[in-house]
FIKENU-246237 format. One record per residue (C-alpha): residue in one letter; x, y, z. Coordinates in steps of 0.02 Angstrom, whole numbers, padded with zeros to 5 digits, always signed. Layout:
<atoms>
AXYZ
...
</atoms>
This chain:
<atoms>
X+03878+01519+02875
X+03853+01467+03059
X+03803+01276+03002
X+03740+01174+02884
X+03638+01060+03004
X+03463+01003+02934
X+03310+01053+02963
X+03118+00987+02911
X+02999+01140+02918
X+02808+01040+02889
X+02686+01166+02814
X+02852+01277+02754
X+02762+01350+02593
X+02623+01438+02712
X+02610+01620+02784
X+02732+01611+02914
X+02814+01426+02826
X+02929+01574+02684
X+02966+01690+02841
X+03053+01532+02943
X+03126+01463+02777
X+03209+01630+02753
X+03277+01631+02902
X+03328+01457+02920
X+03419+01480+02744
X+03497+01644+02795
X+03587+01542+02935
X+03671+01399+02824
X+03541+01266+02871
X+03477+01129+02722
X+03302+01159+02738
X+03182+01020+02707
X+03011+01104+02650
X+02877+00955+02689
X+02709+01021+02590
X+02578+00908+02524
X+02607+00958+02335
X+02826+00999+02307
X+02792+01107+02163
X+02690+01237+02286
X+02865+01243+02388
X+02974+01284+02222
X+02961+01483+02253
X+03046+01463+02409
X+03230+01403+02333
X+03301+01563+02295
X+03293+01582+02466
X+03462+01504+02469
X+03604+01422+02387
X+03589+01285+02238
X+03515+01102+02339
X+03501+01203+02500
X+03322+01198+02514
X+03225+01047+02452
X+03034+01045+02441
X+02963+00856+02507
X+02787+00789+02442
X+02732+00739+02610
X+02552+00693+02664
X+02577+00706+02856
X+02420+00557+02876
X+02571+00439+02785
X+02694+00345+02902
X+02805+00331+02763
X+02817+00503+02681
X+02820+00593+02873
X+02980+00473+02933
X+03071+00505+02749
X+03045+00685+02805
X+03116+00683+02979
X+03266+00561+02970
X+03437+00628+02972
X+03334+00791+03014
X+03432+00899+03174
X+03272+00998+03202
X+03086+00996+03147
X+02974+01107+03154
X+02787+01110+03110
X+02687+01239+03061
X+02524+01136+02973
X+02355+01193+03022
X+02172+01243+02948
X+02060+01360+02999
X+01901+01267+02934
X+01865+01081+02886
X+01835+01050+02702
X+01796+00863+02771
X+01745+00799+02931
X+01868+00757+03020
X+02007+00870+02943
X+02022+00951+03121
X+02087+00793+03218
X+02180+00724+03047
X+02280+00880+03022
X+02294+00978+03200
X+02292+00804+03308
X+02321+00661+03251
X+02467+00722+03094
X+02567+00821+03269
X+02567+00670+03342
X+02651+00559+03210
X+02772+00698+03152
X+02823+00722+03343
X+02828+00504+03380
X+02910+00497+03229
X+03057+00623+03278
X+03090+00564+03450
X+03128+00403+03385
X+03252+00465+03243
X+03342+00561+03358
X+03275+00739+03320
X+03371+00860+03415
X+03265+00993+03434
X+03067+01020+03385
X+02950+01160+03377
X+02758+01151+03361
X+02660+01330+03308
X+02499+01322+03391
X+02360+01449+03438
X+02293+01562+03574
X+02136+01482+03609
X+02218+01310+03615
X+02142+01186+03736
X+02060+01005+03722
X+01930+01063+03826
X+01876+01212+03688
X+01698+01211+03643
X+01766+01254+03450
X+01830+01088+03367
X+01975+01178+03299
X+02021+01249+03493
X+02004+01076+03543
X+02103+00989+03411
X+02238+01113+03419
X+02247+01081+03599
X+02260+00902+03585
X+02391+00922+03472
X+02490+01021+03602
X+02461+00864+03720
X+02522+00742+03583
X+02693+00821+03553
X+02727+00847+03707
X+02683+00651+03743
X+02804+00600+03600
X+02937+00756+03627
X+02928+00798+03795
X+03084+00912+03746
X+02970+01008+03599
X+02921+01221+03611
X+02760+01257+03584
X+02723+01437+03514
X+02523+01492+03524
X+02515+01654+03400
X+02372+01775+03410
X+02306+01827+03243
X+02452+01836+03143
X+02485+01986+03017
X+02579+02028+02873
X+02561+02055+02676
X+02492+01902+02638
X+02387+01881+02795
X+02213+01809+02778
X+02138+01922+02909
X+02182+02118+02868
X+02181+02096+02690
X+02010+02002+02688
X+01922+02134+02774
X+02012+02291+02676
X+01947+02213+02530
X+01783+02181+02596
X+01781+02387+02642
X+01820+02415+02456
X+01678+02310+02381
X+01546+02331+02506
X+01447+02491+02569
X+01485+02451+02769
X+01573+02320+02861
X+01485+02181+02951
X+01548+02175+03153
X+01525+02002+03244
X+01565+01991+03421
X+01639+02153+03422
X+01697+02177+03600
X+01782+02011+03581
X+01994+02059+03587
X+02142+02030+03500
X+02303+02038+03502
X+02381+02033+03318
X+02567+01990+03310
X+02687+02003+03164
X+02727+01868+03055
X+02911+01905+03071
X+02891+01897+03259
X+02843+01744+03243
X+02967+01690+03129
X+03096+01751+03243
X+03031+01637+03374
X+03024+01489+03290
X+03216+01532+03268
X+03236+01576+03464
X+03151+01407+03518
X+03267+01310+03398
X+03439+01399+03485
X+03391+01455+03654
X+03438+01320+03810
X+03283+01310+03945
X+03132+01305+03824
X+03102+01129+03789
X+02914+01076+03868
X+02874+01259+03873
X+02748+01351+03800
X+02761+01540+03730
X+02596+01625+03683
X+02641+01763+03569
X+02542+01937+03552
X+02603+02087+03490
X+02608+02249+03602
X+02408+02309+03552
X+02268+02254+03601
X+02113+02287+03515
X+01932+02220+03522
X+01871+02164+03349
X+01769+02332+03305
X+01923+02429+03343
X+02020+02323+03228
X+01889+02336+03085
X+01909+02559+03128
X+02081+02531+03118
X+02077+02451+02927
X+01973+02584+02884
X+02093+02703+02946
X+02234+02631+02858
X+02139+02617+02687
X+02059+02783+02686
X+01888+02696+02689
X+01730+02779+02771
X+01608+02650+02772
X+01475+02614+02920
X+01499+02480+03047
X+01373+02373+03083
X+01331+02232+03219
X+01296+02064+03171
X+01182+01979+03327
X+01282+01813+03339
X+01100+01727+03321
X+01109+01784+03144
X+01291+01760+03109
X+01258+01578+03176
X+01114+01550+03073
X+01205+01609+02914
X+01353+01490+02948
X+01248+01362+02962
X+01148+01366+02804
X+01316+01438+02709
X+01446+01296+02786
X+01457+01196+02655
X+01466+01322+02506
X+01660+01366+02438
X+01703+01532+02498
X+01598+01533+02637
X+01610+01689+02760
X+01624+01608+02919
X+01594+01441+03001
X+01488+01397+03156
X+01661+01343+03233
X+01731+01519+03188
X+01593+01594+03283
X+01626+01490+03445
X+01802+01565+03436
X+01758+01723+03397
X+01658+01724+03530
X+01826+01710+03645
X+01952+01830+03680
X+02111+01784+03575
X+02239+01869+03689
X+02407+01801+03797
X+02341+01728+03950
X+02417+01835+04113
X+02563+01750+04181
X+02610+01661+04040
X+02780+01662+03927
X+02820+01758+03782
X+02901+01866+03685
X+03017+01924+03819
X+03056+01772+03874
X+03123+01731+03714
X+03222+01887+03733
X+03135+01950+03586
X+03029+02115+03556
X+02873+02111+03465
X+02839+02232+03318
X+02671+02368+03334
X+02530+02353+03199
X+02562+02521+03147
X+02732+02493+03071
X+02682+02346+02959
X+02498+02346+02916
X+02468+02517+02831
X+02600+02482+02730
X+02549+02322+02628
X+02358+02395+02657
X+02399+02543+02548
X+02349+02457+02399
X+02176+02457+02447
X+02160+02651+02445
X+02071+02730+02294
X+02196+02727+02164
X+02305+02599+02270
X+02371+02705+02368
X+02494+02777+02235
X+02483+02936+02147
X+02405+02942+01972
X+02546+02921+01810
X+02546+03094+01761
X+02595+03140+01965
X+02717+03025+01982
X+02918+03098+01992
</atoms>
């Protein structure tokens, strides 16, 4: 083991929360797992040793329940955010305003090191609530923590990703796939990528008050994305454009039911390129290598292929 320092991971039970857990675990560290509800975080102790990682009820909006989960922590990091509001107001609550007190409440218990996990896209000035509140949040921290890393991910991909898996299993139910701003690029990156640079801004001397935007090595406009999940799953269904006057109109009248395709403040950022800005840090300056789409995605995708990708029973060695 290299230590057994401690460490409060906020949000540790999400996508890329088990990948930094895993990590953090695999290195000796007691891992504090701060998640609104503990019993969501309980799948993640087997990730190490008996007591070594301890899931926190923690609403980051209380004073109390965020310092019980930062003192006698060595490092925090904090990876809560939303892509849509279920109230108003969740934007600045969660991607603001709950920054801000976890990063105050750090500094002033000594917290040696912090991370904050961000977006591409970030900026107060964004004309999407959700660019504009995770921008903020960037300017928060770095008020409180002038010391903290802040990592902006592209879309972020891996087997339980919310993004390749939601539109492979549209292809499989529906007859064609629906484009919105289709020249619009990306730059998907690999959950473990991002894991690993969580770990790399925790370790590495020289990147406190920086910021790393992370992207992986393709880029790819969002029609060549939706070709390429085809592609993977074996699907050949039509593609067809969405005019953004009709997408908005359908967010509009659809916000507010559960399950809703897309929000008007997802349209405003898809309407953006979501790609590392030239000029600015990343992966290599990290010293770290990020992972192509191709090795990952088809793999976890496979199980949306007629017959899941496997060979029928009576095939099978």
């Amino acid at each position: 083991m290299i230590t057994r320092s401690v460490v409060t991971v906020f949000g540790g039970s999400g996508f890329i929360g088990r990948y930094v857990v895993k990590r953090l675990a695999e290195q000796g560290h007691v891992v504090r797992v701060a998640v609104r509800r503990a019993e969501s975080a309980m799948f993640l102790k087997p990730m190490g040793t008996v007591g070594q990682i301890v899931p926190l009820a923690v609403s980051i909006g209380n004073e109390a329940e965020t310092l019980r989960a930062v003192e006698g922590a060595d490092w925090v990091i904090n990876l809560i955010g939303i892509l849509a509001e279920q109230r108003a107001g969740d934007f600045a609550r969660i991607q603001t305003e709950g920054p801000a007190r976890i990063a105050r409440l750090a500094a002033a218990n000594g917290v040696g090191r912090m991370v904050h996990v961000s977006a591409i896209g970030a900026d107060p000035r964004s004309a999407s609530r959700y660019g504009a509140s995770k921008g903020e949040g960037e300017r928060q921290v770095l008020a409180h923590f002038p010391a903290a890393t802040i990592l902006r991910p592209s879309i972020v991909f891996g087997p339980e990703d919310q993004f390749f898996n939601r539109f492979a299993e549209m292809a499989r139910l529906l007859p064609f796939l629906p484009v919105i701003s289709g020249a619009s690029r990306f730059q998907p990156v690999y959950v473990g990528d991002v894991a690993d640079a969580v770990m790399a801004a925790l370790t590495l001397d020289g990147v406190g008050g920086q910021v790393f935007e992370l992207g992986g090595p393709d880029i790819l406009t969002m029609r060549e994305l939706l070709a390429s999940i085809l592609r993977m799953t074996g699907r050949e269904r039509p593609m067809i454009e969405v005019p953004m006057a009709i997408a908005r109109l359908q967010a509009a009248v659809l916000q507010h039911v559960p399950g809703k395709p897309l929000t008007p403040d997802q349209l405003k950022m898809l309407e953006s390129d979501n790609v590392v800005a030239a000029g600015a840090n990343g992966f290599s300056e990290l010293g770290l290598v990020a992972t192509p789409m191709d090795l990952i995605v088809p793999g976890y995708l496979r199980r949306y292929k007629q017959g899941g990708g496997t060979k029928p029973a009576a095939q099978r060695a």
